[in-house]
Backbone as CSV, one residue per row, in Angstrom:
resi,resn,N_x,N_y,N_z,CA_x,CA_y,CA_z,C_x,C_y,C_z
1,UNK,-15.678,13.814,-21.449,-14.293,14.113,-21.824,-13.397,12.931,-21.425
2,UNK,-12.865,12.284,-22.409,-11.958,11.435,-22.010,-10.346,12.013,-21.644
3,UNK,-10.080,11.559,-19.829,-8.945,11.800,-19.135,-7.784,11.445,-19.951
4,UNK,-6.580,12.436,-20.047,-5.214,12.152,-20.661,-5.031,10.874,-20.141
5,UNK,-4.710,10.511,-18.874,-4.180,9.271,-18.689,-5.049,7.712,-19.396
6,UNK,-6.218,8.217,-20.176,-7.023,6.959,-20.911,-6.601,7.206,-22.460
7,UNK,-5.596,8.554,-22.726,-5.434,8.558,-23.998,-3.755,8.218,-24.579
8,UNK,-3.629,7.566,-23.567,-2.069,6.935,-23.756,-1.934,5.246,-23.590
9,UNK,-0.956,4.805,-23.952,-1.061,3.562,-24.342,-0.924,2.575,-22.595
10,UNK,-1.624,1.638,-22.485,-0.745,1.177,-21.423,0.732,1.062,-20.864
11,UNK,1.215,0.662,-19.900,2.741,0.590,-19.362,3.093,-0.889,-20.731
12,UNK,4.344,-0.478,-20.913,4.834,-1.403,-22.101,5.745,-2.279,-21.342
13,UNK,5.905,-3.846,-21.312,7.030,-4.298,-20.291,7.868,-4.663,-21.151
14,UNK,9.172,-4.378,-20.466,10.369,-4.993,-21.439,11.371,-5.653,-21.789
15,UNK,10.495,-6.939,-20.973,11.538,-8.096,-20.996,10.032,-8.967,-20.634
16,UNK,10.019,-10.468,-21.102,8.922,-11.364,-20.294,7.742,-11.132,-20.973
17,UNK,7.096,-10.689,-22.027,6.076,-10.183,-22.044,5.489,-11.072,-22.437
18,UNK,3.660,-10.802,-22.029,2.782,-12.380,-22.263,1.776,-12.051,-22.985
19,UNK,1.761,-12.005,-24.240,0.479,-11.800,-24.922,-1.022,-12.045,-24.552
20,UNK,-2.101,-11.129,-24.582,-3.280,-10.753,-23.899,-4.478,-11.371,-24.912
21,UNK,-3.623,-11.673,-26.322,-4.729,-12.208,-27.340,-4.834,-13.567,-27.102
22,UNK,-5.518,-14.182,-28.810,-5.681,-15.355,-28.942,-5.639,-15.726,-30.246
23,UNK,-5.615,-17.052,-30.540,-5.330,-16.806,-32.345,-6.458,-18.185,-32.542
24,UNK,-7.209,-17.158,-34.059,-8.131,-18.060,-34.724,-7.867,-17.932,-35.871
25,UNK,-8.721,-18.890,-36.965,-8.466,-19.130,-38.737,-9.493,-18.211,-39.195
26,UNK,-8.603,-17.348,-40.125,-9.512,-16.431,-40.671,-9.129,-16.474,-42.205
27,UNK,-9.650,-16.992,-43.177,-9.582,-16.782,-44.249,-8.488,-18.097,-44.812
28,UNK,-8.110,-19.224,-43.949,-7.254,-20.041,-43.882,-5.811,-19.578,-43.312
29,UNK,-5.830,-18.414,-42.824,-4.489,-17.768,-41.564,-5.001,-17.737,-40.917
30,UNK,-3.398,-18.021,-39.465,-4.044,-17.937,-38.526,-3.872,-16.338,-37.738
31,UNK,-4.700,-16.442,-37.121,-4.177,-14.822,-36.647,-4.708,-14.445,-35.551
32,UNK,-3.667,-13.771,-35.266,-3.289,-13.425,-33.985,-4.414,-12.206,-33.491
33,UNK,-5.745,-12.718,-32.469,-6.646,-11.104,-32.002,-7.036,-10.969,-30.699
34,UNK,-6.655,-9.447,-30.730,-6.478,-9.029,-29.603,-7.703,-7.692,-28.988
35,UNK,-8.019,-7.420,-28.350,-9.064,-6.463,-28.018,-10.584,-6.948,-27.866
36,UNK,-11.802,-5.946,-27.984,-13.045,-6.757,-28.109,-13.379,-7.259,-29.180
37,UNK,-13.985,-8.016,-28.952,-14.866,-9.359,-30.422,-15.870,-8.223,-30.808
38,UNK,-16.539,-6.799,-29.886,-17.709,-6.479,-30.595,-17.122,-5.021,-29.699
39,UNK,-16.422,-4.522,-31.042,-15.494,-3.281,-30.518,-16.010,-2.661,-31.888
40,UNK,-16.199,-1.593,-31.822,-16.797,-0.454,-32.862,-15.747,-0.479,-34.120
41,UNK,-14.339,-0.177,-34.077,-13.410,-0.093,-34.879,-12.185,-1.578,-34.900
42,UNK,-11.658,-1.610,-35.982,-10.981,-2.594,-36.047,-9.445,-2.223,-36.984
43,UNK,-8.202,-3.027,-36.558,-7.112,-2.463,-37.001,-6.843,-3.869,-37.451
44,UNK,-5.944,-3.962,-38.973,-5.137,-5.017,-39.178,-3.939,-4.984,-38.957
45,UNK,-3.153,-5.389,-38.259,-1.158,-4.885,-37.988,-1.108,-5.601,-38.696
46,UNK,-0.325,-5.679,-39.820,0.918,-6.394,-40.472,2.315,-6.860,-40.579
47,UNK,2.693,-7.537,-39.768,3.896,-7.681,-38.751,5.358,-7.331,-39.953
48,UNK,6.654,-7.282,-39.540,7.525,-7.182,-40.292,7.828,-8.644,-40.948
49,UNK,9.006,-8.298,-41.912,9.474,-9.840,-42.544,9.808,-10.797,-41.534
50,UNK,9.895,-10.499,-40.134,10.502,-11.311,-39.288,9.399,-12.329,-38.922
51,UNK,8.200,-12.043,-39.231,6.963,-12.230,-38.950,6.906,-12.684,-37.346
52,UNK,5.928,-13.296,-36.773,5.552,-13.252,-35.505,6.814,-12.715,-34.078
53,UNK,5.987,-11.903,-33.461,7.598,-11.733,-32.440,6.665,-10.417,-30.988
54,UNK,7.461,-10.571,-30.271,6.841,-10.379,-29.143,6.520,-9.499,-28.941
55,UNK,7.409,-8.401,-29.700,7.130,-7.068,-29.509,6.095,-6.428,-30.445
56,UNK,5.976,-6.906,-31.612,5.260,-7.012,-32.618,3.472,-7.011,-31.858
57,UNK,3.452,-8.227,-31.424,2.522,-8.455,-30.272,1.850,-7.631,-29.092
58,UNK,3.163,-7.311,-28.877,2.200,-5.822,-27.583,2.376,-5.002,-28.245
59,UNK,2.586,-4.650,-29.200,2.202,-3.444,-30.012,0.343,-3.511,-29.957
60,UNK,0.579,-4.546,-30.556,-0.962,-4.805,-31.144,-2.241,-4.748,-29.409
61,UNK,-1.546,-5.468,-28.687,-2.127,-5.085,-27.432,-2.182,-4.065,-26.966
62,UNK,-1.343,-2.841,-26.868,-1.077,-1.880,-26.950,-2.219,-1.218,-27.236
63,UNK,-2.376,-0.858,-28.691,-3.560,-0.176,-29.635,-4.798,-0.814,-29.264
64,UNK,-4.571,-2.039,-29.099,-6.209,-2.776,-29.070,-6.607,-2.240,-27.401
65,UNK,-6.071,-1.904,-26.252,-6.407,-1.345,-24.881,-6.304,0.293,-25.086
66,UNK,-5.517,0.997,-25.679,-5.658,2.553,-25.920,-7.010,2.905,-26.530
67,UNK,-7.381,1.587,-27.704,-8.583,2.464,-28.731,-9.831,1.742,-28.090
68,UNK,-9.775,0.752,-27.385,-10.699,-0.485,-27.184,-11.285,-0.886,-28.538
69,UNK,-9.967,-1.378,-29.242,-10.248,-1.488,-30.683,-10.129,-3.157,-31.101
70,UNK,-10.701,-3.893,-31.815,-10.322,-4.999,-32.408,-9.066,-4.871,-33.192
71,UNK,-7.680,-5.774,-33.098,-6.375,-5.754,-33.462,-6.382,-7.413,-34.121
72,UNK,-6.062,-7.583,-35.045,-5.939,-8.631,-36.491,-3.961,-8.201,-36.547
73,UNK,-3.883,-9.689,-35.809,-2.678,-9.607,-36.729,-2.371,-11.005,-37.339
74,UNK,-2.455,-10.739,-38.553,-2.534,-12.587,-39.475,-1.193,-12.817,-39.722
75,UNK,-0.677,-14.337,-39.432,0.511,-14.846,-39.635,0.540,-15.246,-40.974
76,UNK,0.800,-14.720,-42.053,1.029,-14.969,-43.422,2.605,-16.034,-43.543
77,UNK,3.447,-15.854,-42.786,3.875,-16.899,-43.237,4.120,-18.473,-41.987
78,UNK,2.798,-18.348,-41.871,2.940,-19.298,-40.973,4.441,-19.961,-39.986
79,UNK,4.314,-19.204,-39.243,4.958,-19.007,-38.118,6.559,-19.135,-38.692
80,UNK,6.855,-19.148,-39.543,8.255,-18.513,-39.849,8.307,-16.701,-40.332
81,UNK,9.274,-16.832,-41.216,9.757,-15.236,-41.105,11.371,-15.191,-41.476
82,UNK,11.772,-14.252,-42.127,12.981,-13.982,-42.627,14.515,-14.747,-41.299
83,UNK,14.923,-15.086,-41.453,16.042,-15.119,-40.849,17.067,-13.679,-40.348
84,UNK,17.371,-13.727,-38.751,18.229,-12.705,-38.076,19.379,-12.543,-38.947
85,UNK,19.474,-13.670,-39.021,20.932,-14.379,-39.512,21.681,-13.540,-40.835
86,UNK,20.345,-13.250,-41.812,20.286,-13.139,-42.907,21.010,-11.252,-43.220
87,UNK,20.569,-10.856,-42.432,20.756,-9.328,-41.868,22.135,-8.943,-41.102
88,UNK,22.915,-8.085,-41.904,22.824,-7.331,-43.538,23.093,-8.440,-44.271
89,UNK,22.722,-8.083,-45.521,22.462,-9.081,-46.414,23.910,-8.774,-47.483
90,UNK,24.931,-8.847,-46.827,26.397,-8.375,-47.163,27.149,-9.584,-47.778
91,UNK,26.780,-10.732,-47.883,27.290,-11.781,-48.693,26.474,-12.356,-49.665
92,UNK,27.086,-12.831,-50.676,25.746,-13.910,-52.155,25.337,-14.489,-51.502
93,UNK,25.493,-15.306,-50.203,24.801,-16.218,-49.701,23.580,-15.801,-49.114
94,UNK,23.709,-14.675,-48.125,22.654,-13.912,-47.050,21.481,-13.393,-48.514
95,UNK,22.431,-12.723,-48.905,21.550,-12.068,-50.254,20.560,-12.972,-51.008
96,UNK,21.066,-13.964,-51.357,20.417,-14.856,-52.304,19.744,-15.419,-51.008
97,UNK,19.471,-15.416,-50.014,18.557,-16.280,-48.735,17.694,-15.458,-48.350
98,UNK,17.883,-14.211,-48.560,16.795,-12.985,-48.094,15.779,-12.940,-49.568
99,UNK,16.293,-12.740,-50.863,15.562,-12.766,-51.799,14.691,-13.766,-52.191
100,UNK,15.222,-14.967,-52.154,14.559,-16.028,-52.197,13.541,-15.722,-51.744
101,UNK,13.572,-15.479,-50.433,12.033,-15.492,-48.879,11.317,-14.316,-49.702
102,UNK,11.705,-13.217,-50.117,10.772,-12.058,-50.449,10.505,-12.638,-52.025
103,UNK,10.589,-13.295,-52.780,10.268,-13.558,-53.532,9.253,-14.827,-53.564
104,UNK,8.905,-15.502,-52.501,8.467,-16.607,-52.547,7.881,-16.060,-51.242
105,UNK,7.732,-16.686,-50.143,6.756,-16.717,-49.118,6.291,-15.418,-49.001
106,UNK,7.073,-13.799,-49.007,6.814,-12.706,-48.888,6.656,-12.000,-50.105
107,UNK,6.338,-12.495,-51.143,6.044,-11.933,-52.443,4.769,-11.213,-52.194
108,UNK,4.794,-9.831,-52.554,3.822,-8.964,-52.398,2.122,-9.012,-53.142
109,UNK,2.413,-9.575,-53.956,1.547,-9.437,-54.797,0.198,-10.568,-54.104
110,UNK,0.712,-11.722,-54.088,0.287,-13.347,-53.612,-0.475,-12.795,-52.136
111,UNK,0.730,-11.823,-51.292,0.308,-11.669,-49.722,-1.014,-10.317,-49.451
112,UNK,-0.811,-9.619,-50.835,-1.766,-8.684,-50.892,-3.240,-9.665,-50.938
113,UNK,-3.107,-10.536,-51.900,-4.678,-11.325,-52.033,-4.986,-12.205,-51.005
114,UNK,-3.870,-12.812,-50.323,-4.468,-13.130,-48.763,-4.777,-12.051,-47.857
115,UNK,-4.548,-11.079,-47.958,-4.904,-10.185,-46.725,-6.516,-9.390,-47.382
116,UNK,-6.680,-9.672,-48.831,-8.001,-9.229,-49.116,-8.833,-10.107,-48.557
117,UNK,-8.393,-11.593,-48.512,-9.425,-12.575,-47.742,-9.546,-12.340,-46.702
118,UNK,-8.612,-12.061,-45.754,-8.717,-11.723,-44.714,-9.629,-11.240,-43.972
119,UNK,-9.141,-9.384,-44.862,-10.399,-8.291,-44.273,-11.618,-9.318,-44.788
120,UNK,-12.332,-9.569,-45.987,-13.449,-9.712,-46.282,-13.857,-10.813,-45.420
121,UNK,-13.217,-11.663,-44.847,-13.872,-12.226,-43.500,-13.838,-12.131,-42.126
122,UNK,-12.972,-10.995,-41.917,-12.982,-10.375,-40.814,-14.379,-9.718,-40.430
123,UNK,-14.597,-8.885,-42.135,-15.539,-7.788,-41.902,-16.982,-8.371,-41.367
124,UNK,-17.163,-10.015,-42.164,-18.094,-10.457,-41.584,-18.280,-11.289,-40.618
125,UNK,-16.971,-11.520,-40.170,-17.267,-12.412,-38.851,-17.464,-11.536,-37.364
126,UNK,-16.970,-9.971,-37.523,-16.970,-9.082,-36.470,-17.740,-7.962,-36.925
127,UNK,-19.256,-8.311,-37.351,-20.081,-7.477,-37.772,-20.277,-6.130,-37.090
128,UNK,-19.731,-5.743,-36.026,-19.918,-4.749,-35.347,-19.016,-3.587,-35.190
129,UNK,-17.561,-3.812,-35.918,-16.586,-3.041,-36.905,-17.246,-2.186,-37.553
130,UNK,-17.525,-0.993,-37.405,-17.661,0.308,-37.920,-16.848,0.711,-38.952
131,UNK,-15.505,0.469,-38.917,-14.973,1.446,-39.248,-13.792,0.218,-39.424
132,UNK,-12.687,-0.008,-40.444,-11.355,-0.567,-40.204,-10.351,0.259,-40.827
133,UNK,-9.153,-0.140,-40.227,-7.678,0.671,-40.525,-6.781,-0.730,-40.683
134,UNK,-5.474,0.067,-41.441,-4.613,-1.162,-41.515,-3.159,-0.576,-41.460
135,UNK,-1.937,-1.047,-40.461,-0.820,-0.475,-40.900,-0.089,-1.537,-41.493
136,UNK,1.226,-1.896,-41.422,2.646,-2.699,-41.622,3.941,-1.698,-41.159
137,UNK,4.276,-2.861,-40.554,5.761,-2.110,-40.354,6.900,-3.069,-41.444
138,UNK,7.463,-2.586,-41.668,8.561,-2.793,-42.807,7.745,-3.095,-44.106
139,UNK,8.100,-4.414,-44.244,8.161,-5.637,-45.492,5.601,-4.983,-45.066
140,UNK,5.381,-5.052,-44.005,4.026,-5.100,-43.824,3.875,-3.491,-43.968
141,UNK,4.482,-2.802,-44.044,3.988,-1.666,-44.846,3.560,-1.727,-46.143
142,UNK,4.652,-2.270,-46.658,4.482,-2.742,-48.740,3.457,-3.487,-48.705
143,UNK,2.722,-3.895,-48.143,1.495,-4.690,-48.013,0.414,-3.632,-47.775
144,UNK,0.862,-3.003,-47.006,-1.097,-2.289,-46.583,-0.845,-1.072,-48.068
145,UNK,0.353,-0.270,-48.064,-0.166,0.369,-49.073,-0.743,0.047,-50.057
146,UNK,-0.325,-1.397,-50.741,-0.871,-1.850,-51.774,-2.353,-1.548,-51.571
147,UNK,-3.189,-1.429,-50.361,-4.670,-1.750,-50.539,-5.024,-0.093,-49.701
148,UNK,-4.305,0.885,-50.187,-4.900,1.956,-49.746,-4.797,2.796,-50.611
149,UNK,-5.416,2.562,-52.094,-5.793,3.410,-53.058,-7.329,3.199,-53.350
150,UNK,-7.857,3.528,-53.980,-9.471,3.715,-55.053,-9.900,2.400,-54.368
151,UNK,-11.214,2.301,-53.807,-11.841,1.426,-53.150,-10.729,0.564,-52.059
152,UNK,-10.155,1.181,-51.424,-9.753,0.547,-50.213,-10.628,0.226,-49.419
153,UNK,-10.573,-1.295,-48.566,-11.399,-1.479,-47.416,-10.966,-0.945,-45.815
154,UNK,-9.826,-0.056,-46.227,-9.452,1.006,-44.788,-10.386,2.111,-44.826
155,UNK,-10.179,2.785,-43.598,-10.426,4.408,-43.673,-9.483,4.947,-43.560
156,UNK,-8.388,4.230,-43.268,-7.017,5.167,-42.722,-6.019,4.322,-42.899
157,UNK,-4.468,4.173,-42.843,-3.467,3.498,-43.077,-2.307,4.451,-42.837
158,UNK,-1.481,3.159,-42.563,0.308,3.772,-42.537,1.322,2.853,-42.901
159,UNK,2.444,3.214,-42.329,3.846,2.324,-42.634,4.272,2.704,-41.809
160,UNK,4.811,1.686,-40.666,6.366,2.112,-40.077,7.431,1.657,-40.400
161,UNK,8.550,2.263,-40.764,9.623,2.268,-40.548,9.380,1.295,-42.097
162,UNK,8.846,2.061,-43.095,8.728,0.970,-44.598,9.718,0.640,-45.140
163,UNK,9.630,-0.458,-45.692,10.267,-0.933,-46.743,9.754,-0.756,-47.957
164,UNK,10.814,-0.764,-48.862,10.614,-0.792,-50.456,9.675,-0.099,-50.806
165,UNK,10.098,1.029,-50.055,9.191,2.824,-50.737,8.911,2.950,-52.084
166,UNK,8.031,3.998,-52.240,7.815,3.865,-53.856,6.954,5.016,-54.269
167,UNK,7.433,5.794,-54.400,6.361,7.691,-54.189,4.762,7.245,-55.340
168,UNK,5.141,6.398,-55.934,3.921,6.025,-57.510,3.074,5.393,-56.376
169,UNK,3.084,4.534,-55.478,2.316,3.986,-54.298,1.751,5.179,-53.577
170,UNK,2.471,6.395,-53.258,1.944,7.227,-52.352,1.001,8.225,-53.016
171,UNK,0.892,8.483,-54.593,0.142,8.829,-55.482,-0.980,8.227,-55.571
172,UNK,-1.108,7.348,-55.414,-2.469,6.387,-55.629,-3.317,6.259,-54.608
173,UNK,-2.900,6.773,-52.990,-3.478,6.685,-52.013,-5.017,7.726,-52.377
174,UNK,-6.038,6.929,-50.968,-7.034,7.371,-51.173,-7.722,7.347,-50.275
175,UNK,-6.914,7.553,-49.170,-7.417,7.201,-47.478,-6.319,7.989,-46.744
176,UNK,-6.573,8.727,-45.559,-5.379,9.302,-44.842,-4.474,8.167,-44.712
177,UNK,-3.276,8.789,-44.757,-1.974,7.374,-44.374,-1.408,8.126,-43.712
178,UNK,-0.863,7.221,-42.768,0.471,7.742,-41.782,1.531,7.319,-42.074
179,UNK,3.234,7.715,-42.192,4.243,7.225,-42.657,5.645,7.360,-40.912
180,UNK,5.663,6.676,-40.445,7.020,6.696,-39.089,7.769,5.947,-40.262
181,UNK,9.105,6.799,-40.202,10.058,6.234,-40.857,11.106,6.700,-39.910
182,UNK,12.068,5.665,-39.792,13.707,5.330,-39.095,14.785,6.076,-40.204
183,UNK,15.793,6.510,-39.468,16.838,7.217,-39.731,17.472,6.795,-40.807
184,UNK,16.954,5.064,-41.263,17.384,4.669,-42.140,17.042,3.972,-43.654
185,UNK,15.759,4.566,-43.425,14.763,4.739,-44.932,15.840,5.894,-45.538
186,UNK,15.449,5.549,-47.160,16.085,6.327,-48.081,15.311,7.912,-47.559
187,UNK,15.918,9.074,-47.523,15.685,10.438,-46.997,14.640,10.726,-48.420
188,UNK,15.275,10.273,-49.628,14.426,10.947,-50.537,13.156,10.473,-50.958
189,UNK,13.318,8.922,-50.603,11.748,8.103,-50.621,11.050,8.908,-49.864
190,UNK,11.322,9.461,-48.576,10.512,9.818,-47.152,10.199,11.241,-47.777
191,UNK,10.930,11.916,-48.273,10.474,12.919,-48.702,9.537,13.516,-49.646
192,UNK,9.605,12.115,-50.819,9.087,12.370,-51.992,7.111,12.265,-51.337
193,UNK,6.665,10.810,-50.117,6.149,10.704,-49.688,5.341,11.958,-48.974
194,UNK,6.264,12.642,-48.236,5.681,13.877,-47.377,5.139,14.596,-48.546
195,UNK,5.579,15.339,-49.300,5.263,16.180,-49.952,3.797,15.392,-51.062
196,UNK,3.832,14.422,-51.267,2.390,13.975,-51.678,1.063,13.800,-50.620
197,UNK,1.833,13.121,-49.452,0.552,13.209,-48.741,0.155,15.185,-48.429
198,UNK,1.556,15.831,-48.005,0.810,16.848,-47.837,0.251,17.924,-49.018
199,UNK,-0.422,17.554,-50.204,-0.474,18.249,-50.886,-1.701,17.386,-51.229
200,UNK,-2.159,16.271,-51.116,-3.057,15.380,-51.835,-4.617,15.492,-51.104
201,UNK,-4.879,16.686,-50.429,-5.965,17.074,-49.990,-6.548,15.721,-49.388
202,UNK,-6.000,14.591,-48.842,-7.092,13.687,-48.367,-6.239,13.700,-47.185
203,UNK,-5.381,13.752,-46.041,-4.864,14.198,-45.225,-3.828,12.875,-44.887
204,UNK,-3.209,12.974,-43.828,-2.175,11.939,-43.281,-0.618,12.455,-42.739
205,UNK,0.147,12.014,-42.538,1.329,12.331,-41.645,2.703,11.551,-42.118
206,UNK,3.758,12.465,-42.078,5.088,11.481,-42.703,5.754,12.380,-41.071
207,UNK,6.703,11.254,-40.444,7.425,11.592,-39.859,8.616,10.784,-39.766
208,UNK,9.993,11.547,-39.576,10.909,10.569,-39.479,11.964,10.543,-37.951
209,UNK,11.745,9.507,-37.199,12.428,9.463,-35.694,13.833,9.401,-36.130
210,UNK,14.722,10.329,-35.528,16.243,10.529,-36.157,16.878,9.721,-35.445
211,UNK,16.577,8.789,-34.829,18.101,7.974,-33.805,16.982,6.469,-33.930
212,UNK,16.555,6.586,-34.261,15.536,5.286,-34.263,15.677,4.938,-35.540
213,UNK,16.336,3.060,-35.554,16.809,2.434,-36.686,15.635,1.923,-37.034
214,UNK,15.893,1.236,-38.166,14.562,0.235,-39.004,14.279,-0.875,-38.490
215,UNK,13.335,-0.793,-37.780,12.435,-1.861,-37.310,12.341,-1.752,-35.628
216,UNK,12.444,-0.342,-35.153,12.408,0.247,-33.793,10.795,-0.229,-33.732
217,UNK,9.756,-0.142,-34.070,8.643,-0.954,-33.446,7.925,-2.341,-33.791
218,UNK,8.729,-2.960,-34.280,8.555,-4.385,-34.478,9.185,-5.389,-33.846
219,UNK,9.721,-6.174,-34.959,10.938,-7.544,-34.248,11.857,-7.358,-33.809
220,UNK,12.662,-5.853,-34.313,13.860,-5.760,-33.927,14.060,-4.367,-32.753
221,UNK,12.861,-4.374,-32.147,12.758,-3.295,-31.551,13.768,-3.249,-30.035
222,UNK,14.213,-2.483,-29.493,14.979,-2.700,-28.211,13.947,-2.636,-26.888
223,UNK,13.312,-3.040,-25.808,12.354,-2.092,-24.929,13.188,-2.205,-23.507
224,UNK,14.280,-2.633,-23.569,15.532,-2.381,-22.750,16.055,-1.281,-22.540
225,UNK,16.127,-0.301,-23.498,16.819,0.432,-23.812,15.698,2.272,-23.536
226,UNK,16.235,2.853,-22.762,15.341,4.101,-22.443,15.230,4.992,-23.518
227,UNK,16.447,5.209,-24.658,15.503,6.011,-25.786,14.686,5.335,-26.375
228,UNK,15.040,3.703,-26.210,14.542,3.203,-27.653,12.759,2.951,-27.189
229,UNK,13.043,3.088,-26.006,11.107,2.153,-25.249,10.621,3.466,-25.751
230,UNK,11.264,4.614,-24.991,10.542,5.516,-25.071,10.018,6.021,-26.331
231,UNK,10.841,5.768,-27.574,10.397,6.075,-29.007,9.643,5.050,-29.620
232,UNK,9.459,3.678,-29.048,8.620,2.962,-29.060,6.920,3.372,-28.194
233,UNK,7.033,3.570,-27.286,5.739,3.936,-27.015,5.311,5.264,-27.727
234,UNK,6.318,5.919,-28.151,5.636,7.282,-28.710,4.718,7.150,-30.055
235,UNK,5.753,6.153,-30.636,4.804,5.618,-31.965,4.108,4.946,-31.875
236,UNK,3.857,4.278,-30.951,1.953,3.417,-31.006,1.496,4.208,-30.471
237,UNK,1.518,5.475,-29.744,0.655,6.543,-29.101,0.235,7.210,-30.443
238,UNK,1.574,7.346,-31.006,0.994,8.520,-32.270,0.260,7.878,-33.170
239,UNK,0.337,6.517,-33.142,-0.610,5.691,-34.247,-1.859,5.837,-33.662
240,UNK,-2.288,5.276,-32.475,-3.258,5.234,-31.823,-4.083,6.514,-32.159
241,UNK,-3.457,7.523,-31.622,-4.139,8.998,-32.359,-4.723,9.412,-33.407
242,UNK,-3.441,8.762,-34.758,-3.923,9.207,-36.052,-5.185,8.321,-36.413
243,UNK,-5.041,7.031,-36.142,-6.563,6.006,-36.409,-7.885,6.304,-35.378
244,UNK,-7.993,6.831,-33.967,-8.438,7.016,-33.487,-9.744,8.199,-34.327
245,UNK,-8.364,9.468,-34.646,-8.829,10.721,-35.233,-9.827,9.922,-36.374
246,UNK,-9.254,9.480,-37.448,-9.430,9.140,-39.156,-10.870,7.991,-38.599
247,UNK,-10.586,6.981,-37.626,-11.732,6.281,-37.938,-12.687,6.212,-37.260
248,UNK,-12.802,7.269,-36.118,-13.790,7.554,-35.359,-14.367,8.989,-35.930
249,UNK,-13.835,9.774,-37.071,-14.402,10.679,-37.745,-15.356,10.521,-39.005
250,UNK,-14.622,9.455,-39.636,-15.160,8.432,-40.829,-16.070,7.442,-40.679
251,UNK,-15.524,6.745,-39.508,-17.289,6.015,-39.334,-17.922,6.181,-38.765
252,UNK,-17.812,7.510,-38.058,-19.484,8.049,-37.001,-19.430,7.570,-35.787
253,UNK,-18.006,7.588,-34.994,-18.683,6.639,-34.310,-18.596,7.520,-33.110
């Protein structure tokens, strides 16, 4: 029987924090891994548009010491990432500087076929992966769903706190997904979502944290702040759980 206190995430620090991984070339990205090299299950995080960032990071440390799981997190846009600056995107200028980036370095389509290289050399360079999962938070949600319909190489998937929802995406799924969405996802995207996963007989979870803004477990996360840590550790606990459940049921292990 594994003890409650081994089924929660480590202490999260929140200020100073020193990443526990290391980063190698996988597929021509570099990326960021964390946990064992010859760990039964394996997770890809997909960081937000902000791309690389600290908190982002012990997330991934986080999951990779709760599951004793292999954690992949690939820098797709090589070590840049959307601008702070850019946010809200309330002037032609910010606007036209945010679109640009999602149209060009974060264009979905382009970042979906690097992250197929990815897994497919992940899968064989860490032959001992049983089982893989994949989330994204924001802009890296619109990424993993793309690859969690009809022959996905997940067993399981989610989104936190997604961007650029799309219920025709949540139709096509074909793997449990998990959905954490912030107070400030569209209510009816989040909804249209719940009601497909819960009806689509292959199982998964929509939840939405009501005081927790968009991008509470990524770049823009607070861990200063006592609701906000605390709703931060709750959601890599609850992630940890749902992949734990989905890919230690799915791949036997």
């Amino acid at each position: 029987m594994t003890c409650e206190a081994c089924r929660t995430i480590p202490p999260v620090i929140p200020e100073g924090y020193t990443p526990k991984g290391t980063y190698s070339d996988i597929a021509g990205v570099k990326t960021y891994i964390t946990g064992p090299t010859d760990a039964s299950i394996g997770i890809i995080d997909i960081y937000d548009i902000f791309g690389i960032s600290s908190q982002t990071l012990q997330g991934a440390d986080l999951l990779a010491a709760r599951l004793n799981a292999l954690v992949l997190v690939p820098d797709f846009f090589n070590g840049g990432g959307a601008a702070p600056e850019w946010f809200p995107p309330d002037t032609e200028e910010k606007n036209k500087a945010l679109w640009g980036f999602i149209n060009t370095h974060a264009a979905i389509p382009e970042n979906v076929a690097v992250l197929n290289k990815v897994i497919a050399e992940a899968k064989a360079r860490f032959s001992s992966v049983k089982g893989w999962a994949g989330f994204g938070l924001c802009w890296g949600g619109k990424v993993t769903v793309q690859i969690s319909g009809p022959n996905s190489p997940f067993l399981a998937s989610g989104q936190v706190h997604p961007g650029l929802m799309d219920v025709e995406e949540a139709r096509k799924l074909a793997i449990p997904h998990i959905v954490l969405a912030s107070k400030d996802e569209p209510v009816d995207a989040v909804k249209a979502y719940s009601e497909v996963i819960a009806s689509n007989g292959i199982g998964g979870h929509v939840e939405t944290y009501p005081t927790m803004w968009h991008g509470w477990m990524g770049a823009r996360a607070n861990l200063t702040g006592e609701e906000s840590l605390a709703e931060y550790k709750r959601g890599y606990n609850q992630l940890a759980d749902f992949f734990e459940k989905h890919l230690k049921t799915e791949a036997k292990i």
